[in-house]
PyMOL commands that place a pseudoatom at each C-alpha (Angstrom):
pseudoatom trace, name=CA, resn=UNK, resi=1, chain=A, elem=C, hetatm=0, pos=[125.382, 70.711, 60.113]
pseudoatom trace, name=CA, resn=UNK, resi=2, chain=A, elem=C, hetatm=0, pos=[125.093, 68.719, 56.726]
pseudoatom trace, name=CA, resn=UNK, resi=3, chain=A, elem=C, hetatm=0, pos=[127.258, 71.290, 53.785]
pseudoatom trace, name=CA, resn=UNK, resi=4, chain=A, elem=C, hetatm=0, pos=[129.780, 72.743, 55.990]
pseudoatom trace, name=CA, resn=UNK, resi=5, chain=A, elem=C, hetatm=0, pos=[133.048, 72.302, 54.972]
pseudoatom trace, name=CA, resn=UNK, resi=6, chain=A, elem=C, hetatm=0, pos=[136.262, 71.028, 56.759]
pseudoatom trace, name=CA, resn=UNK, resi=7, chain=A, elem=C, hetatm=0, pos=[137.332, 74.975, 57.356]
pseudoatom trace, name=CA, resn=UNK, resi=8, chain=A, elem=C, hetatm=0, pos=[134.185, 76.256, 58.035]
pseudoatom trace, name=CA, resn=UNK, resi=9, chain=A, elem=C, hetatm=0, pos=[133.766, 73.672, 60.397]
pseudoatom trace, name=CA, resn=UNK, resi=10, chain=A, elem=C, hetatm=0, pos=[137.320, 74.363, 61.555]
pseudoatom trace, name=CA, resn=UNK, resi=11, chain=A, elem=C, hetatm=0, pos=[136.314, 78.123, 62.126]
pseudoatom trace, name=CA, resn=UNK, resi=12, chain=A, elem=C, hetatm=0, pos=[133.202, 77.525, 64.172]
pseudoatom trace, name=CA, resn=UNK, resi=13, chain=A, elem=C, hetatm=0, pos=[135.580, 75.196, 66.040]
pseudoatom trace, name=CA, resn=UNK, resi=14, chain=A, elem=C, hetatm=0, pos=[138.093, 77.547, 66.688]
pseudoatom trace, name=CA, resn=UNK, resi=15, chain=A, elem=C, hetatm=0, pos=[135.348, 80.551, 67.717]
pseudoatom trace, name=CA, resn=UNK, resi=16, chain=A, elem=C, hetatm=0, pos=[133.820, 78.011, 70.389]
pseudoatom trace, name=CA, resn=UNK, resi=17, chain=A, elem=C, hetatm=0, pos=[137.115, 77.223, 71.471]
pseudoatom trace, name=CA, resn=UNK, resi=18, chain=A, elem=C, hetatm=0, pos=[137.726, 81.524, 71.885]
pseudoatom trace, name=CA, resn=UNK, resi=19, chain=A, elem=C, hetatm=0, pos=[134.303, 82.191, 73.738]
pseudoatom trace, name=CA, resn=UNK, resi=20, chain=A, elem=C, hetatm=0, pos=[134.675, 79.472, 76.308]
pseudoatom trace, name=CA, resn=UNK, resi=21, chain=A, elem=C, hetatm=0, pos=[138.097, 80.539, 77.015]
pseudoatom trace, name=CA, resn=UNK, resi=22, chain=A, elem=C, hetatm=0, pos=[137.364, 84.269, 76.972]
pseudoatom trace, name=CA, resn=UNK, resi=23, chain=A, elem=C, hetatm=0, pos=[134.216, 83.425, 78.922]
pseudoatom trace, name=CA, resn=UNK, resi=24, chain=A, elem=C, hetatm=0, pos=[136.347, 81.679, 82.025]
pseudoatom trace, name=CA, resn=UNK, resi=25, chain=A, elem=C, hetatm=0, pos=[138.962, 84.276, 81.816]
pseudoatom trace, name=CA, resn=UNK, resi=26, chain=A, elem=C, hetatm=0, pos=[136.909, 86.928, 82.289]
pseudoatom trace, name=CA, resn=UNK, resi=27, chain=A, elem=C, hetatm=0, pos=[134.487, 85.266, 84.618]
pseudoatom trace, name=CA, resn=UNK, resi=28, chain=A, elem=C, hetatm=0, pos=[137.833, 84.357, 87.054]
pseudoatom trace, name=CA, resn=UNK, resi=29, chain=A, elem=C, hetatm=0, pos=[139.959, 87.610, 86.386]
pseudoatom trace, name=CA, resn=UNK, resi=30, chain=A, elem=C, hetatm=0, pos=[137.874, 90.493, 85.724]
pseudoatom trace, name=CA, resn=UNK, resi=31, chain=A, elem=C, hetatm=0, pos=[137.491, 91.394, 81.690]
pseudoatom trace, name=CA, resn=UNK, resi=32, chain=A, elem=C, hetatm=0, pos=[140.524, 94.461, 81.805]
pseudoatom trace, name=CA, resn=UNK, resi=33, chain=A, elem=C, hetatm=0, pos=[142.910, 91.752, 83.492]
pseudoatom trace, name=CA, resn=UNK, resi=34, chain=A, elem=C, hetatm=0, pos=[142.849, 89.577, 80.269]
pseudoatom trace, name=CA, resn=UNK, resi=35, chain=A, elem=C, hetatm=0, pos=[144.859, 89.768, 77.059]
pseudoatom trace, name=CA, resn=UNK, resi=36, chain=A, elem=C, hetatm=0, pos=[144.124, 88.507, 73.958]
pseudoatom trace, name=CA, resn=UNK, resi=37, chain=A, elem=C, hetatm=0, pos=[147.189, 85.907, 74.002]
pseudoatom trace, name=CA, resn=UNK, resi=38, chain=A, elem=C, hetatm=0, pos=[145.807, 84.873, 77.366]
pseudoatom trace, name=CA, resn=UNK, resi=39, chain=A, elem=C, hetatm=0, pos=[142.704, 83.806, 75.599]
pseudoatom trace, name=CA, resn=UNK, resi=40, chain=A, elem=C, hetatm=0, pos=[144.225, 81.987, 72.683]
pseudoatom trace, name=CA, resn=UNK, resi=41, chain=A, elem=C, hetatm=0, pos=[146.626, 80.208, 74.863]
pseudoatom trace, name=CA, resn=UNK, resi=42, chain=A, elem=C, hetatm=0, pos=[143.635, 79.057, 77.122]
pseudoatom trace, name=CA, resn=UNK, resi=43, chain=A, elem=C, hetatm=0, pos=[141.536, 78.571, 73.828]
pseudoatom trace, name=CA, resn=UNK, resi=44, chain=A, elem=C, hetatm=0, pos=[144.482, 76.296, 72.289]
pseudoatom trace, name=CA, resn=UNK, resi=45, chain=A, elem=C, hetatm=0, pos=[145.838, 78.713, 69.307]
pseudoatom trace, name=CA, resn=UNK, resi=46, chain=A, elem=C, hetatm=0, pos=[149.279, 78.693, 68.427]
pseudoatom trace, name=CA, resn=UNK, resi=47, chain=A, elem=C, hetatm=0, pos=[147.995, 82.133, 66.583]
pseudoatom trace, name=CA, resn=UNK, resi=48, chain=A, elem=C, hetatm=0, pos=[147.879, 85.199, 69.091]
pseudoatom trace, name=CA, resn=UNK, resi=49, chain=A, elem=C, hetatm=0, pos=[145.766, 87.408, 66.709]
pseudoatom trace, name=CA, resn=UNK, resi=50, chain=A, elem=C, hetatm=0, pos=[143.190, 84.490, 66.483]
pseudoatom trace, name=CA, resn=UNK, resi=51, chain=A, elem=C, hetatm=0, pos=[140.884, 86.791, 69.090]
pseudoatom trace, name=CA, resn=UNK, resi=52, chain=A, elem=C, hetatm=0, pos=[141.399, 89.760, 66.747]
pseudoatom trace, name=CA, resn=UNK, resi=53, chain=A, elem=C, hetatm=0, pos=[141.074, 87.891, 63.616]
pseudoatom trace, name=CA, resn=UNK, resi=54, chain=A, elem=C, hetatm=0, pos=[137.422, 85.856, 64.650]
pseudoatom trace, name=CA, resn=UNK, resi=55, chain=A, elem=C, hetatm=0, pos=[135.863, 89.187, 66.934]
pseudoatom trace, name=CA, resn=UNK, resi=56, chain=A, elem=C, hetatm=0, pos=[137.820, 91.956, 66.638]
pseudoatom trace, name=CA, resn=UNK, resi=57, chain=A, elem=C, hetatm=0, pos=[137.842, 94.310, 69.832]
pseudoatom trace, name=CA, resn=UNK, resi=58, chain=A, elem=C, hetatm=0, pos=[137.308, 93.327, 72.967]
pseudoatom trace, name=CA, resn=UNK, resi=59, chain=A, elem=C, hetatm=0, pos=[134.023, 94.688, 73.592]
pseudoatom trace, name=CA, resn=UNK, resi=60, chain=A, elem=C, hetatm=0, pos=[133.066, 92.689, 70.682]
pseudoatom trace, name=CA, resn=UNK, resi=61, chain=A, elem=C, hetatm=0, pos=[134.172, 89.502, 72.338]
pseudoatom trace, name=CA, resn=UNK, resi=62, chain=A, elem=C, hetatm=0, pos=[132.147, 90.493, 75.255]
pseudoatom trace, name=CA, resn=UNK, resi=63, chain=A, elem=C, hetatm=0, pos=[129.161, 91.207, 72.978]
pseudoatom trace, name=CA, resn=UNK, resi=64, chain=A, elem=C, hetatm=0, pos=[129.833, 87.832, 71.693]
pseudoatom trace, name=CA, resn=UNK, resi=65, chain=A, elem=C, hetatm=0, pos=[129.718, 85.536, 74.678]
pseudoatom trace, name=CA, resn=UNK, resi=66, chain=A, elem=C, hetatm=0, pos=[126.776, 87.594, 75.767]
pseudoatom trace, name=CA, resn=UNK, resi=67, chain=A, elem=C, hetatm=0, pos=[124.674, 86.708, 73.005]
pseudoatom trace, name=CA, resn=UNK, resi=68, chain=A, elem=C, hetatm=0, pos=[125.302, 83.124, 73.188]
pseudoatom trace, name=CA, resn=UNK, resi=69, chain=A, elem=C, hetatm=0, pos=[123.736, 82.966, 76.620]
pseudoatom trace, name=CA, resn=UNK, resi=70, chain=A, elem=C, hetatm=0, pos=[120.761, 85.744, 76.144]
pseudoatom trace, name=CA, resn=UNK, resi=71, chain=A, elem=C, hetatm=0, pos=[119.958, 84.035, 73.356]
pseudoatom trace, name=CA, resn=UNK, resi=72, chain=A, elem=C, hetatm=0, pos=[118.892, 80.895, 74.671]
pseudoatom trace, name=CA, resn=UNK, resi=73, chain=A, elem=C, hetatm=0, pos=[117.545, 82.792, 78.087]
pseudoatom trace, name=CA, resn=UNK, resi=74, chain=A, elem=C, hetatm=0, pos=[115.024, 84.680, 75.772]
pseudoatom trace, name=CA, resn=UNK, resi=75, chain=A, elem=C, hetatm=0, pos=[113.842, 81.012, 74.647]
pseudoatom trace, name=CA, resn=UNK, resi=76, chain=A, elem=C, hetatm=0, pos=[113.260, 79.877, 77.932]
pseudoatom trace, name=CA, resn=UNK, resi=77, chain=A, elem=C, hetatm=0, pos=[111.930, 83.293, 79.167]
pseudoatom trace, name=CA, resn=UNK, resi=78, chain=A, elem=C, hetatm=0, pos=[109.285, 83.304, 75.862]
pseudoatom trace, name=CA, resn=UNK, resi=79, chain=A, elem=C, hetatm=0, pos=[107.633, 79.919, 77.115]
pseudoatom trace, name=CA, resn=UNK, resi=80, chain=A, elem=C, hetatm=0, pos=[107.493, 81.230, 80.844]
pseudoatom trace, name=CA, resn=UNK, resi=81, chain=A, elem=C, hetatm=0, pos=[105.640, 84.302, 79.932]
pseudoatom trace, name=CA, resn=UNK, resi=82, chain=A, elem=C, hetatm=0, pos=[103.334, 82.755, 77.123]
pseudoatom trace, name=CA, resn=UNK, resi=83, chain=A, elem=C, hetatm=0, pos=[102.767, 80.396, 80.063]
pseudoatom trace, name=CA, resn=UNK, resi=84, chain=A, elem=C, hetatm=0, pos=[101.779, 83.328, 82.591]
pseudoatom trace, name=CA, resn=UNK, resi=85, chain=A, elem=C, hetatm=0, pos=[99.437, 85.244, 80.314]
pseudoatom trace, name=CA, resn=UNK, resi=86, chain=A, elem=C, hetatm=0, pos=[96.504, 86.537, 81.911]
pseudoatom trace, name=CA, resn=UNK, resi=87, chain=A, elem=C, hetatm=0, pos=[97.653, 85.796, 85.538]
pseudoatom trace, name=CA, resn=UNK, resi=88, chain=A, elem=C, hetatm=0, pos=[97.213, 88.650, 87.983]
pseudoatom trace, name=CA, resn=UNK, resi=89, chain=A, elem=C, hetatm=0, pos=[99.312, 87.264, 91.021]
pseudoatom trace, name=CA, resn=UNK, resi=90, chain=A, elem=C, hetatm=0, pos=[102.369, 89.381, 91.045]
pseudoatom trace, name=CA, resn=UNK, resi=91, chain=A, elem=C, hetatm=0, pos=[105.141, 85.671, 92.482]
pseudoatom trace, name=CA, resn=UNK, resi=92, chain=A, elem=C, hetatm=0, pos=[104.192, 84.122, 88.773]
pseudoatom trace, name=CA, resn=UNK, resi=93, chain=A, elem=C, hetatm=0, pos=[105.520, 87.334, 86.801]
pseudoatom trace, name=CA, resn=UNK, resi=94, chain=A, elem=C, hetatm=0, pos=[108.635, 87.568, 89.121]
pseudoatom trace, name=CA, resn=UNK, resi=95, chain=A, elem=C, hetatm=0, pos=[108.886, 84.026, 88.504]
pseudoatom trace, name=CA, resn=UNK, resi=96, chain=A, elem=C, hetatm=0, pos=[109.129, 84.821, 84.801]
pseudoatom trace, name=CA, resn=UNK, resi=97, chain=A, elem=C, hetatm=0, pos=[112.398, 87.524, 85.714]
pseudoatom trace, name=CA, resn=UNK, resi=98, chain=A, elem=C, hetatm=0, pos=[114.083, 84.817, 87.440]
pseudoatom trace, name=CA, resn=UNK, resi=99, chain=A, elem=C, hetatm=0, pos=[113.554, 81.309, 85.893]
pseudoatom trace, name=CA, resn=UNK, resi=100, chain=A, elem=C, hetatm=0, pos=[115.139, 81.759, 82.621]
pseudoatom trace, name=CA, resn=UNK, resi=101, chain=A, elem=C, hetatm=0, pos=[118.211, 82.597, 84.168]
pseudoatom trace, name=CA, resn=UNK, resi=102, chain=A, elem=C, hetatm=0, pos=[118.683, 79.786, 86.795]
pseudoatom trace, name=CA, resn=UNK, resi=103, chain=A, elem=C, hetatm=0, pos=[117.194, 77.293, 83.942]
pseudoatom trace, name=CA, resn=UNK, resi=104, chain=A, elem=C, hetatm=0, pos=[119.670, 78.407, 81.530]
pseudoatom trace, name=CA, resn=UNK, resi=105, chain=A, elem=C, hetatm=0, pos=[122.474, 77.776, 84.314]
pseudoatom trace, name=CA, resn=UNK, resi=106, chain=A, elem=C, hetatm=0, pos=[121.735, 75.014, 85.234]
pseudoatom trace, name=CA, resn=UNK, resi=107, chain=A, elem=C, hetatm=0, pos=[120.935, 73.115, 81.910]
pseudoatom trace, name=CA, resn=UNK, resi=108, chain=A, elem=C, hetatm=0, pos=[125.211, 73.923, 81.307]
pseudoatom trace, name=CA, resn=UNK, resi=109, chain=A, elem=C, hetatm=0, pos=[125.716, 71.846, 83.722]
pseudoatom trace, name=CA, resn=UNK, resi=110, chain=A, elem=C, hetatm=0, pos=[129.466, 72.077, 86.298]
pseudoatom trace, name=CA, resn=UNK, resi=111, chain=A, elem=C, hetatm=0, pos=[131.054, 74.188, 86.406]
pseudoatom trace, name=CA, resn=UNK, resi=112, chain=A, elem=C, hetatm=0, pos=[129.677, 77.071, 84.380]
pseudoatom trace, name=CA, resn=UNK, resi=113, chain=A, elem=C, hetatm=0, pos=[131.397, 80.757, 84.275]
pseudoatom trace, name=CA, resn=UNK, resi=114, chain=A, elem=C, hetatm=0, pos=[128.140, 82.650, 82.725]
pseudoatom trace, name=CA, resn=UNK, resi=115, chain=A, elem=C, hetatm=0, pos=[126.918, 84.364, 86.178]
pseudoatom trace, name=CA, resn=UNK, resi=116, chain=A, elem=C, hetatm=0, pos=[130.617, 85.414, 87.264]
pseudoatom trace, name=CA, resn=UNK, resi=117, chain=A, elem=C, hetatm=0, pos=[131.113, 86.730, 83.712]
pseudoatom trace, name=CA, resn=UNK, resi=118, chain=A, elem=C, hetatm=0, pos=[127.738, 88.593, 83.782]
pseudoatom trace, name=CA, resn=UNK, resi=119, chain=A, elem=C, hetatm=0, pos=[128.607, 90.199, 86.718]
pseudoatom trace, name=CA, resn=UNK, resi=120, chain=A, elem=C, hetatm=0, pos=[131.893, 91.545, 85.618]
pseudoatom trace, name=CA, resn=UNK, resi=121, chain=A, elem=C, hetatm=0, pos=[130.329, 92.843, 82.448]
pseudoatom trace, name=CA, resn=UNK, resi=122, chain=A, elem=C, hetatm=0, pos=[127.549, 94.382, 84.723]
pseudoatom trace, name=CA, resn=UNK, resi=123, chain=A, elem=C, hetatm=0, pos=[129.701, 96.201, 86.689]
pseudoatom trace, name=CA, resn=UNK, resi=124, chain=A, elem=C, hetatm=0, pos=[131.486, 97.746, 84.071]
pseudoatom trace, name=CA, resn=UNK, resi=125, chain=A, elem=C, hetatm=0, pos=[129.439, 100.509, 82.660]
pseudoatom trace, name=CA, resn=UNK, resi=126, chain=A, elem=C, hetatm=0, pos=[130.969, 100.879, 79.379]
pseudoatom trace, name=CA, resn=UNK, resi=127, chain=A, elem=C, hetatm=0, pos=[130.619, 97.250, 78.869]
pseudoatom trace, name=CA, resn=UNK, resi=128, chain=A, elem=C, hetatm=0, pos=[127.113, 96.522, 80.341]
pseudoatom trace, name=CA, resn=UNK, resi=129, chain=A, elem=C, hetatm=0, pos=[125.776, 99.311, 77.720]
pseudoatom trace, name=CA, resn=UNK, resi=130, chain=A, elem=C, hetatm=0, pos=[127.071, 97.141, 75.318]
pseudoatom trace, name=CA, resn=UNK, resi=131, chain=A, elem=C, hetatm=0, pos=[125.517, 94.206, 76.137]
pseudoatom trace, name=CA, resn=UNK, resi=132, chain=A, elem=C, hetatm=0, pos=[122.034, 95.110, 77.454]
pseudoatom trace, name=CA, resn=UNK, resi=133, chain=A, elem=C, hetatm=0, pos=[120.767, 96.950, 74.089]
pseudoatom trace, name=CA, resn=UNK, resi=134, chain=A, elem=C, hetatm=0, pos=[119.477, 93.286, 72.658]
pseudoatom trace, name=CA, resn=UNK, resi=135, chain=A, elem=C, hetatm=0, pos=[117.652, 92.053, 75.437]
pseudoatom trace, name=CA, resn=UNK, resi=136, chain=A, elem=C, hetatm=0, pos=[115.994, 94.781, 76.309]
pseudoatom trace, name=CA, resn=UNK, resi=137, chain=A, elem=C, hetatm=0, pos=[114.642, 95.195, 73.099]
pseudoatom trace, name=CA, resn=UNK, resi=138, chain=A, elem=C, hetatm=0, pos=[113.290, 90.954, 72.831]
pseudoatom trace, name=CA, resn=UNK, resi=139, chain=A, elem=C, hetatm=0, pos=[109.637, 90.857, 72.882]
pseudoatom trace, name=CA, resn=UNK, resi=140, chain=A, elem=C, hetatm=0, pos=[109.194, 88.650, 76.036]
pseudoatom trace, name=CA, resn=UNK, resi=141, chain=A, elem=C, hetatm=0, pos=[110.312, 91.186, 78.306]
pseudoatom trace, name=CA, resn=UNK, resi=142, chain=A, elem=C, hetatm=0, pos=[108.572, 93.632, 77.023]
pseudoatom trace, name=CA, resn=UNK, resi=143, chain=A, elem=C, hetatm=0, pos=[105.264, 91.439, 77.658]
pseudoatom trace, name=CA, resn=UNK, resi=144, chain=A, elem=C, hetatm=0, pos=[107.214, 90.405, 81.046]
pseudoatom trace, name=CA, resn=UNK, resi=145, chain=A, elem=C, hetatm=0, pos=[107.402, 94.121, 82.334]
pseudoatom trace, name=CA, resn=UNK, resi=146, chain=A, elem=C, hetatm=0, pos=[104.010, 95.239, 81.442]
pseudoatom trace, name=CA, resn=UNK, resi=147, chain=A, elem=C, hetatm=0, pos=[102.629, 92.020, 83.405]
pseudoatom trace, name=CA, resn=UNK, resi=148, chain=A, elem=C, hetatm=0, pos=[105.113, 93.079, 85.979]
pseudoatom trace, name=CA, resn=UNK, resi=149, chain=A, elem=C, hetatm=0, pos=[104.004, 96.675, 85.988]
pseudoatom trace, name=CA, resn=UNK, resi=150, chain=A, elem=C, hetatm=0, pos=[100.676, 95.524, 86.200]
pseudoatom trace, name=CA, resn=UNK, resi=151, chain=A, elem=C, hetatm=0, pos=[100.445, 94.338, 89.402]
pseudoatom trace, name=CA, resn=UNK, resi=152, chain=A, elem=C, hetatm=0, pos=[102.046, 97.356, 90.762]
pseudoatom trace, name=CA, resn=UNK, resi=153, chain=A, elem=C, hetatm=0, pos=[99.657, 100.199, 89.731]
pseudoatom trace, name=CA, resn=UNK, resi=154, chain=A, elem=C, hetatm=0, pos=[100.735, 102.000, 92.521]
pseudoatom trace, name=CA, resn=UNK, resi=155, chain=A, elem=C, hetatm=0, pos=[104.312, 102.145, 92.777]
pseudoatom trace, name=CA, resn=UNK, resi=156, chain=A, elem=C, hetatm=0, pos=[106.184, 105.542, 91.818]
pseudoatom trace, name=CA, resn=UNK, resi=157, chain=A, elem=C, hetatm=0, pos=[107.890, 105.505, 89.294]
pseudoatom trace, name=CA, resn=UNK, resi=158, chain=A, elem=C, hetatm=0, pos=[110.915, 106.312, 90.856]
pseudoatom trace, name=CA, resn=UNK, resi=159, chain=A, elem=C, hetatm=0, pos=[110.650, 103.580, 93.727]
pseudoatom trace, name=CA, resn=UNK, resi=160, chain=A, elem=C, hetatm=0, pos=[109.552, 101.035, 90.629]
pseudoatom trace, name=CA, resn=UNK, resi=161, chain=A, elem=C, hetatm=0, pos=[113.207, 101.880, 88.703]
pseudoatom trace, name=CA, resn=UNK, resi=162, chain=A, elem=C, hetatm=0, pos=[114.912, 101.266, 91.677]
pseudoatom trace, name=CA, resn=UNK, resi=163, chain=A, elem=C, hetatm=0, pos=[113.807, 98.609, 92.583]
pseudoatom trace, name=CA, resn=UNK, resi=164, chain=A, elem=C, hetatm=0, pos=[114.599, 96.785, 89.163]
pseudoatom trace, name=CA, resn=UNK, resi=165, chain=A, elem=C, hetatm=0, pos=[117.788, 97.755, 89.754]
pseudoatom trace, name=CA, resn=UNK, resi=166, chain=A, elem=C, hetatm=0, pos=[117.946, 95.998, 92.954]
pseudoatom trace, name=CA, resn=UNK, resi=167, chain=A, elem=C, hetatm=0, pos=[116.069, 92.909, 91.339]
pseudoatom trace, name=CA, resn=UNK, resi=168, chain=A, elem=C, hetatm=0, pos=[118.763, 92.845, 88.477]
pseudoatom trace, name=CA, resn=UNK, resi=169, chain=A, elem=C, hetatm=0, pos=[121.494, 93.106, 91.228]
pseudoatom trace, name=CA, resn=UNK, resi=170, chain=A, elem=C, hetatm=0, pos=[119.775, 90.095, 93.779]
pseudoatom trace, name=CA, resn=UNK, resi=171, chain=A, elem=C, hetatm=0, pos=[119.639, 87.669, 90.656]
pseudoatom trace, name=CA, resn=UNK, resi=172, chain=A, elem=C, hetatm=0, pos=[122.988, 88.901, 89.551]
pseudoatom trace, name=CA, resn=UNK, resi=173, chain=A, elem=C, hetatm=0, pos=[124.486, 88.115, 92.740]
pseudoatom trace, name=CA, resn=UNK, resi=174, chain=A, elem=C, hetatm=0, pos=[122.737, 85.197, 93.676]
pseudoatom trace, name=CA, resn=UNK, resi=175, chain=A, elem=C, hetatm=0, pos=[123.645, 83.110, 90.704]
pseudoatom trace, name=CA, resn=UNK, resi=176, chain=A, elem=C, hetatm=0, pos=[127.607, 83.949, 90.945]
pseudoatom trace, name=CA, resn=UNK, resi=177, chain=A, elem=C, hetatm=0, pos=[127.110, 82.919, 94.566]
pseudoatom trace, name=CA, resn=UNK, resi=178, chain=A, elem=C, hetatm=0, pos=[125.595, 79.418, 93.528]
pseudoatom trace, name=CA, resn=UNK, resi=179, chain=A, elem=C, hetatm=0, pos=[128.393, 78.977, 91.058]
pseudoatom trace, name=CA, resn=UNK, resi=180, chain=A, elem=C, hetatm=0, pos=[131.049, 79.974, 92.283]
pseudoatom trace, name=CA, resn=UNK, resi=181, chain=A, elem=C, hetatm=0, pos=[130.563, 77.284, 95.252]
pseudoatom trace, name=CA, resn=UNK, resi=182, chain=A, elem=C, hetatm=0, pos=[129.610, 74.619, 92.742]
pseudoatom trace, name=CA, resn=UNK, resi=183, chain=A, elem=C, hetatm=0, pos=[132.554, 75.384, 90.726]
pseudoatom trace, name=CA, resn=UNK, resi=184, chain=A, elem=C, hetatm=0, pos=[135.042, 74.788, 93.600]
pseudoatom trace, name=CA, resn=UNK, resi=185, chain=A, elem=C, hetatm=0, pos=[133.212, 71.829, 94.682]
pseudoatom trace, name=CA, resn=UNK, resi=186, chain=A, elem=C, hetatm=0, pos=[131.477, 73.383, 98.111]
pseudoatom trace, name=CA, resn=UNK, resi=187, chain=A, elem=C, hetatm=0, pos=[128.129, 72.387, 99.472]
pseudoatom trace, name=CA, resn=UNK, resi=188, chain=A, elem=C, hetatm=0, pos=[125.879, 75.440, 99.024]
pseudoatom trace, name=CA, resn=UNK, resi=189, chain=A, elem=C, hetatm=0, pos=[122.084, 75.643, 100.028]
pseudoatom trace, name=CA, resn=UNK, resi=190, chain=A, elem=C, hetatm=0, pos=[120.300, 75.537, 98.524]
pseudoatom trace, name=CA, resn=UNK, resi=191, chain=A, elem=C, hetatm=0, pos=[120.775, 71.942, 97.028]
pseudoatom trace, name=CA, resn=UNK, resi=192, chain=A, elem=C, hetatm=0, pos=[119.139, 72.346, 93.229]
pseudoatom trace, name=CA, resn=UNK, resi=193, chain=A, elem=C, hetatm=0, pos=[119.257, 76.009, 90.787]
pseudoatom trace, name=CA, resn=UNK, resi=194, chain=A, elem=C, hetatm=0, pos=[115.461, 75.181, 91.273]
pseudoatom trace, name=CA, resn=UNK, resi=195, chain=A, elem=C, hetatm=0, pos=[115.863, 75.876, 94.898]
pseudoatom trace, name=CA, resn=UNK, resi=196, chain=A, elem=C, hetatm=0, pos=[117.746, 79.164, 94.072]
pseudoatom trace, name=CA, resn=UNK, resi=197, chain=A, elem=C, hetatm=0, pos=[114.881, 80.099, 91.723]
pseudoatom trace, name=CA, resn=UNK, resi=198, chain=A, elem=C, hetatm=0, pos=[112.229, 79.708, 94.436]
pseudoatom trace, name=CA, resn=UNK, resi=199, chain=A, elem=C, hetatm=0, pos=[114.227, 81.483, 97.098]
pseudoatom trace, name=CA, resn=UNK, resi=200, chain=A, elem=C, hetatm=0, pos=[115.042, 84.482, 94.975]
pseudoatom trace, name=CA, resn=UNK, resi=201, chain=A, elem=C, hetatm=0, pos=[111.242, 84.855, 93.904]
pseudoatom trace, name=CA, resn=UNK, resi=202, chain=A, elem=C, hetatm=0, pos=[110.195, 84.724, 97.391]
pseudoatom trace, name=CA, resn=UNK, resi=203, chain=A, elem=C, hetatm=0, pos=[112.328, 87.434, 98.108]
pseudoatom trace, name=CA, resn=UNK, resi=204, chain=A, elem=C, hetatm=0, pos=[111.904, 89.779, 94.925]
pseudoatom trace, name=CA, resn=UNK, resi=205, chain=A, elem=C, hetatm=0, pos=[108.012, 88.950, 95.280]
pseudoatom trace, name=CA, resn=UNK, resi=206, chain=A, elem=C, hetatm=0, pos=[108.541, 91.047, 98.949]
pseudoatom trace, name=CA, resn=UNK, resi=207, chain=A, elem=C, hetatm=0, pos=[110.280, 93.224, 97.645]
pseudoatom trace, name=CA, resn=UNK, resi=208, chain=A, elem=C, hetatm=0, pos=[108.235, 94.575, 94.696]
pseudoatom trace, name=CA, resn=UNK, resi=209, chain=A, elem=C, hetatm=0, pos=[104.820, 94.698, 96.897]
pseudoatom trace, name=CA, resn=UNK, resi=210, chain=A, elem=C, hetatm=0, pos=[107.246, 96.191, 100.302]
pseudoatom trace, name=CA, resn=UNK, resi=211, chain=A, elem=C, hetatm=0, pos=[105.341, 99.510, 101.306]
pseudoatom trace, name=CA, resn=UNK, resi=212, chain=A, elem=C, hetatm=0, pos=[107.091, 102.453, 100.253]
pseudoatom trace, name=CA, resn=UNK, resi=213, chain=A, elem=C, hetatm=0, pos=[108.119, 105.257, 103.094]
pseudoatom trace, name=CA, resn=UNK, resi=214, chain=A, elem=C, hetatm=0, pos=[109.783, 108.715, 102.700]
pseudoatom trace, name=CA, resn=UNK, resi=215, chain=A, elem=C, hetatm=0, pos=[109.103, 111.321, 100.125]
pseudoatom trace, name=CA, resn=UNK, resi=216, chain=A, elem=C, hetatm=0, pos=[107.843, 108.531, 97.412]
pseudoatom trace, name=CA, resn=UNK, resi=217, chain=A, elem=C, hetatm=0, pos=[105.395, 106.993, 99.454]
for i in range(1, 217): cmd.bond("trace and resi %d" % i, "trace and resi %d" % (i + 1))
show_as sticks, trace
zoom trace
């Protein structure tokens, strides 16, 4: 970027050096399992405070890495659902939950870390509240939910929230799956994130219109 100087430069360096790191680490170990001089070993700093110095607490770290990612999802997720406007077929708004996820994956290329990383922060409570407050809040899925909700005027509310839940989950799940094989260099069907994209919306797309029994239905 033309006016940056050599340190500033040098800082944004070092930070990118930190959230990769951080962002294998905790993809690999679990987020609780890694220190801070783990992470500026791995990130190539002599300085063990570096972490401290550049993001402070952990959780900020976490926040951190997050936002690099959801930030360019919500760009990809923004075209999809300016794209799907004014459909009423229930597969092209699931399309718009999944797509910007496998899109973002797989435009990082191999190996990536982002879906094993996710899914630790996910499954930590504490951690995922910390993370999820931005993009729930982004316009797109806003518009993306009421399209969503749209098509499923009839759904309790109840059966509706869980549901998402186990959408969140599938796509969660599925993505670590895919790569964590392409990581380690196994042959995983499907062939193409594309593939994965079109098998998960197939599925979500049953489960969203599935008849609802018991109590709610």
């Amino acid at each position: 970027m033309a006016g940056r100087s050599v340190r500033e430069e040098k800082v944004g360096a070092t930070k990118e050096a930190i959230l990769t790191a951080a962002e294998r680490l905790f993809a690999e170990r679990g987020v609780h399992n890694v220190s801070n001089r783990q992470i500026s070993d791995a990130a190539g700093q002599g300085n063990t405070t570096a972490v401290n110095y550049h993001f402070g607490n952990k959780t900020d770290l976490v926040r951190a890495i997050s936002r690099r990612h959801t930030e360019q999802i919500e760009l990809i997720r923004d075209r999809l659902v300016v794209a799907t406007q004014g459909s009423t077929t229930l597969r092209d708004w699931v399309a718009c939950m999944v797509r910007p996820v496998t899109e973002h994956l797989d435009s990082l290329g191999s190996p990536t870390w982002y879906a094993r990383f996710n899914a630790q922060v996910t499954a930590d409570p504490a951690l995922y509240e910390a993370i999820a407050t931005e993009p729930a809040s982004a316009p797109s899925l806003r518009t993306l939910l009421d399209g969503l909700n749209a098509r499923l005027p009839d759904l309790p509310p109840e059966v509706q929230a869980a549901r998402g839940a186990m959408a969140r989950h599938l796509i969660v799940q599925m993505c670590v799956e895919r790569e964590r094989a392409l990581a380690s260099g196994e042959s995983y069907p499907p062939g193409v994130w594309t593939d994965t994209a079109d098998l998960l919306i197939d599925a979500l797309t049953g489960l969203w219109d599935a008849p609802v029994s018991g109590p709610a239905g």
